[in-house]
C-alpha positions in Angstrom: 5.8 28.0 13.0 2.9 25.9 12.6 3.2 21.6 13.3 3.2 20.1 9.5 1.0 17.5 10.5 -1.3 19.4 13.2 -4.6 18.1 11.6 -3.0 14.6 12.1 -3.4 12.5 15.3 0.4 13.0 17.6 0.9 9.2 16.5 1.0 9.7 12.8 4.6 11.2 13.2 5.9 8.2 15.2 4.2 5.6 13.1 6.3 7.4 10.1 9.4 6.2 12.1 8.0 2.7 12.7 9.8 0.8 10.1 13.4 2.5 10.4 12.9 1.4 14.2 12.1 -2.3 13.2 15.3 -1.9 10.8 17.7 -0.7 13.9 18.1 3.0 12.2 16.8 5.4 14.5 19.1 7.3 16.9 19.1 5.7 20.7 17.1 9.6 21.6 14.5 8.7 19.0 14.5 5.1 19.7 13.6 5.8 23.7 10.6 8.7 22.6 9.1 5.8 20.3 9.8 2.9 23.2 8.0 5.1 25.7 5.0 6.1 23.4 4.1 2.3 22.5 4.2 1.7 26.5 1.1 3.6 26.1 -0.3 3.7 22.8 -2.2 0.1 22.3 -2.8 1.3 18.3 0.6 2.1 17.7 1.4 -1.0 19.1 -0.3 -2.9 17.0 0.6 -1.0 13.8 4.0 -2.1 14.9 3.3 -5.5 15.4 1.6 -5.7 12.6 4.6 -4.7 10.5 7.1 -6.1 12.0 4.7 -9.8 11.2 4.8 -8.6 7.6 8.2 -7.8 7.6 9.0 -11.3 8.9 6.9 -12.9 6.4 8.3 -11.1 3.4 11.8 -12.2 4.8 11.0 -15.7 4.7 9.6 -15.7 1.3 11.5 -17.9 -0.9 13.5 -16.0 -4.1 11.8 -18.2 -6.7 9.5 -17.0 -8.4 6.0 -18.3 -8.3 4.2 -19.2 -11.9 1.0 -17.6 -12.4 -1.5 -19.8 -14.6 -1.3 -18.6 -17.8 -4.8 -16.8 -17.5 -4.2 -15.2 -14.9 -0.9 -14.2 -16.1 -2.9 -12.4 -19.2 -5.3 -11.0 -17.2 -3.3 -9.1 -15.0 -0.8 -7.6 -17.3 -4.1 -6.8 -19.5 -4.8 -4.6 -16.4 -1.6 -3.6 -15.8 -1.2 -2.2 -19.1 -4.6 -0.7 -19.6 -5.0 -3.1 -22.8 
């Protein structure tokens, strides 16, 4: 049986699990393969690092909401909708 993704680069599979690693949900197997291929793999490295950054920045967002000017307000939900 053929790989699914054998056109893709052997990260691209690991990179999928990326975020469920940063969120503690891969199995300790899975968690050891991924450990031991960013030893070696500078970009996966950084696509982690990267993520993890922008998961740390959405996390310390605040919850209230921001208040666009009103044009700009206009403009985007004249985009949004297509109008």
């Amino acid at each position: 049986m053929p790989k699914l993704h054998a056109n893709l680069p052997p990260c691209y599979d690991l990179a999928r699990q990326l975020s469920a690693y940063l969120d503690g949900e891969l199995p300790a197997d899975l968690c050891h393969d991924l450990e031991a291929h960013l030893g070696g793999c500078p970009d996966c490295r950084v696509v982690l690092d990267t993520l993890g950054r922008t998961v740390q920045i959405v996390h310390a967002l605040s919850d209230t909401p921001v208040s666009l000017p009103a044009d700009v307000e206009a403009r985007l939900l004249s985009r949004l909708t297509g109008a």
